[in-house]
C-alpha positions in Angstrom: -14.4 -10.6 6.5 -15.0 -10.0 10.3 -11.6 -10.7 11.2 -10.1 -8.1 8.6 -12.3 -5.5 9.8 -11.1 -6.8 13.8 -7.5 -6.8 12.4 -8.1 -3.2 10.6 -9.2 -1.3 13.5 -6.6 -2.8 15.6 -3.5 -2.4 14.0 -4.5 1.3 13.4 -5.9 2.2 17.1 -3.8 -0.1 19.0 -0.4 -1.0 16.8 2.0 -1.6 19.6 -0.1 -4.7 21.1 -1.3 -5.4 17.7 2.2 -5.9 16.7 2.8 -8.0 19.5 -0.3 -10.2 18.5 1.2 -10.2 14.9 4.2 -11.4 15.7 3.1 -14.6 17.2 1.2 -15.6 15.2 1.7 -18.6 12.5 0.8 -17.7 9.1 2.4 -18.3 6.0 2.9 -15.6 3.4 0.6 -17.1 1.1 -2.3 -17.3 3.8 -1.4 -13.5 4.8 -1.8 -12.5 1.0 -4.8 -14.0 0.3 -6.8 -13.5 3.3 -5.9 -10.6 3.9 -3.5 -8.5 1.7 -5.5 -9.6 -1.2 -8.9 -8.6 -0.7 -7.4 -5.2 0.6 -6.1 -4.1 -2.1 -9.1 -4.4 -4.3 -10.7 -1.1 -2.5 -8.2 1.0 -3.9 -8.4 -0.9 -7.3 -12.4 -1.3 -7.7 -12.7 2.4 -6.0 -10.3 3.8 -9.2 -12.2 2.0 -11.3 -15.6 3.3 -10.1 -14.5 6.9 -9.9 -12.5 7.0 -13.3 -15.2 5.5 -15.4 -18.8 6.0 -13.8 -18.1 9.3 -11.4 -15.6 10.9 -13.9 -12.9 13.5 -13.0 -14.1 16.9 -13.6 -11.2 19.4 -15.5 -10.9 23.1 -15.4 -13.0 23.7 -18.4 -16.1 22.1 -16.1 -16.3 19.6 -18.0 -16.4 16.0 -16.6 -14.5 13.6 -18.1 -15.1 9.8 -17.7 -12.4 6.9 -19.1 -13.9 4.1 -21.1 -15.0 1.5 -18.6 -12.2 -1.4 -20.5 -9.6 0.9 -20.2 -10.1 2.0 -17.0 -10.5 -2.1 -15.9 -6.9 -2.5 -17.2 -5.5 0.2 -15.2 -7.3 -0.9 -12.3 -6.1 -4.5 -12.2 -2.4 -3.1 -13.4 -2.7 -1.2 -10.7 -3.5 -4.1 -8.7 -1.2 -6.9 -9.2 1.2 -3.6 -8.9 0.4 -3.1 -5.3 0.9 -6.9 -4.3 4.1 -6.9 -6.3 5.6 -4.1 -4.0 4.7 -5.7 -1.1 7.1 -8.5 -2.4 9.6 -5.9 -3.3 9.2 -3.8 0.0 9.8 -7.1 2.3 13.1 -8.1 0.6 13.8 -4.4 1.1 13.2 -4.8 4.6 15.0 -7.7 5.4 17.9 -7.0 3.2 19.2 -3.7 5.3 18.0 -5.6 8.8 21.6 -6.7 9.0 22.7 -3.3 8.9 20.8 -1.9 12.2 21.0 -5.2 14.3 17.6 -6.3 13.2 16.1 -9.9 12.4 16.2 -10.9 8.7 13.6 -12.8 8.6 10.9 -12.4 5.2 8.7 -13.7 6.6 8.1 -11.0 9.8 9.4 -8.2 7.0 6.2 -9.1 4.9 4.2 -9.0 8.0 5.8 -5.6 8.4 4.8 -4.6 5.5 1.8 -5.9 4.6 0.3 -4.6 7.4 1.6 -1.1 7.5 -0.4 -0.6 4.3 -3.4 -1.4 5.9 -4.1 2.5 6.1 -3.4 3.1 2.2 -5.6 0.4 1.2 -8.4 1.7 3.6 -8.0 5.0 2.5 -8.4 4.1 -1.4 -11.8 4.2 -0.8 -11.5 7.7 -1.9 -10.8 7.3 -5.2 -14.4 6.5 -5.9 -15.1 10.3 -5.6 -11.7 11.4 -7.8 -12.5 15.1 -6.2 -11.5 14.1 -2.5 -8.5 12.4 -3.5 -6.2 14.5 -1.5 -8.1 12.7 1.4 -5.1 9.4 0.6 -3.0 11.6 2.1 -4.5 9.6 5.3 -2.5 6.8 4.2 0.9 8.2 5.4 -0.4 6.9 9.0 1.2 3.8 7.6 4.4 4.9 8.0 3.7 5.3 11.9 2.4 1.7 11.8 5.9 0.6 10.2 7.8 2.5 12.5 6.5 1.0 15.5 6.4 -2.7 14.2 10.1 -2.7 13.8 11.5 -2.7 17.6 8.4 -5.1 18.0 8.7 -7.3 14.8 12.4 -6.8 14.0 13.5 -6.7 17.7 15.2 -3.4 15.6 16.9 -1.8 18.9 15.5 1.7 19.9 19.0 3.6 18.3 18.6 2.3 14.8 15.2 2.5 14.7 15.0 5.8 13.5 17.6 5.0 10.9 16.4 1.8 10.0 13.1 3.3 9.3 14.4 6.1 7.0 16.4 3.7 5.3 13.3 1.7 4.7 11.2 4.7 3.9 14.1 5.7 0.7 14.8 2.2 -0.9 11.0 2.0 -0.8 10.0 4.9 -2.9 12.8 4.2 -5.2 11.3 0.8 -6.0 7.4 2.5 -6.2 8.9 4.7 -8.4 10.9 2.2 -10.6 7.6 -0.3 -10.7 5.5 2.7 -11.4 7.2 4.5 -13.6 8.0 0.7 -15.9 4.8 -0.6 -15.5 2.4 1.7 -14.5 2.9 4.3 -16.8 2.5 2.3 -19.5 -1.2 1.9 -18.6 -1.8 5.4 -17.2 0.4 7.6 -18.6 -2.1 7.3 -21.9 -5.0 7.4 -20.5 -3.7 10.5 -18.6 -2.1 12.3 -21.8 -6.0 11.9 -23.6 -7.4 13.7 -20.1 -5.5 16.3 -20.2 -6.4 17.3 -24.1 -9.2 18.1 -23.2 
């Protein structure tokens, strides 16, 4: 655990030579995922499941309104697997345009790319544990900035398609967050969300 909180508070106060670090270093996808990836991305999960069934949501009638612990369980380890499946998704993303801005297609630096520029989401999911300062995720975007420094530095992506390569990135990705969302997520919340609002 002391070497994801070192890791944490490196990548986001020093990414540039954090990058560099990552970059050298051997370790296999499956090590990455569970040591580090893994255990991550059960704040976010465990923090929704919290804050959906203990804490509660509170709607404009004043009421609070909590889920049934079960249901809010599946949801949360949906959610879950959901988030380690994009990962997955986001690296063949990445390495599948690197061709096309002069970059290194290489899955296993892409999932080192991205697995480590959602280091700030994953942090940041603490908040779901009080569902009222939720608009504090919005922290996560500094993940973006973590991506779009690792890719001259990961990638060897050359400074002029950097910017390009990173939008490019940015797009494919929220079409694919969408699509697993919207197929498998929904499914889970959408109910759960429909009952809320009746309220």
């Amino acid at each position: 655990m002391k070497e994801i909180i070192e890791r944490i508070k490196a990548i986001i106060t020093n990414p540039t030579e954090t990058w560099g670090t990552i970059k050298s270093e051997k370790i296999e996808i499956k090590e990455l995922l569970i040591n580090y990836a893994a255990p991550l991305a059960l704040i976010p999960a465990l923090a929704t499941l919290i804050g959906l069934s203990i804490v509660g949501i509170r709607v404009p009638t004043g009421f609070i309104i909590r889920i049934p612990f079960l249901e809010a369980l599946i949801a949360g380890v949906v959610g879950y697997f959901l988030n380690l499946a994009i990962l997955f998704a986001g690296a063949w993303v990445v390495g599948y345009l690197a061709a096309y801005f002069s970059s290194k297609s290489d899955f296993d630096l892409s999932f080192k790319l991205i697995v480590y520029s959602m280091t700030p989401v994953w942090v940041v999911g603490v908040t779901a544990l009080l569902p009222g300062i939720g608009i504090l995720q919005i922290l996560g975007l500094y993940g973006l900035y973590l991506l779009y420094k690792g890719l001259p530095i990961l990638l060897e992506t050359p400074d002029d398609k950097v910017k390009m390569y990173f939008i490019s990135i940015v797009i494919s990705s929220m079409i694919l967050t969408f699509f697993f969302s919207f197929i498998i997520g929904g499914a889970v919340y959408g109910p759960i969300m429909m009952r809320m609002m009746s309220f």
